[in-house]
C-alpha positions in Angstrom: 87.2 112.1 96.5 86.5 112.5 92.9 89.9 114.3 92.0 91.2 110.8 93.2 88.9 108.7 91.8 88.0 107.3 95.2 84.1 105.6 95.2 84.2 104.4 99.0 86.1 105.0 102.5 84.8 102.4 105.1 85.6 102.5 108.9 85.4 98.4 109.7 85.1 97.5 113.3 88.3 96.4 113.9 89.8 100.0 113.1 90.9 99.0 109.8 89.7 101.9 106.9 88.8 100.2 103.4 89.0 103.3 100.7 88.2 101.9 97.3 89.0 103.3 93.9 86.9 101.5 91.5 85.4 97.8 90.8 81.7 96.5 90.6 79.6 94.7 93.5 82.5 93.0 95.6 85.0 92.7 92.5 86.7 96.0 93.6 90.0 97.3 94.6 91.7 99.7 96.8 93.6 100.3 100.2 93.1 99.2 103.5 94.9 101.5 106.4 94.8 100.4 110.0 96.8 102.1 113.2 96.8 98.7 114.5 100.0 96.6 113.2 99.0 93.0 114.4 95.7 93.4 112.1 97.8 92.0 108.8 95.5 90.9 105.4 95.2 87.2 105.1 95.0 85.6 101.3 91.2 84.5 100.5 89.9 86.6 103.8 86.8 88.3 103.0 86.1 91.8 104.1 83.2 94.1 105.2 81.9 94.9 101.8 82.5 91.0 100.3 
């Protein structure tokens, strides 16, 4: 995880994985991955970890 700078990987209950990279408290930033197409990021939606 370090060789890529990742801080975080979080399994959220609705099979969506968060991985972040960097940021402070809940100003952060990353990837989310989920096998589940109809589960699509909506602008202003806050997540699992803020």
């Amino acid at each position: 995880m370090a060789k890529h700078h990742v801080v975080a990987m979080v399994k959220e209950s609705d099979g969506v994985t968060n991985i972040i990279f960097e940021g402070i408290s809940n100003n952060h930033w990353g990837v989310k991955l989920s096998d589940n197409s109809d589960v699509k990021p909506v602008k202003g939606q806050s997540n699992a970890l803020g």
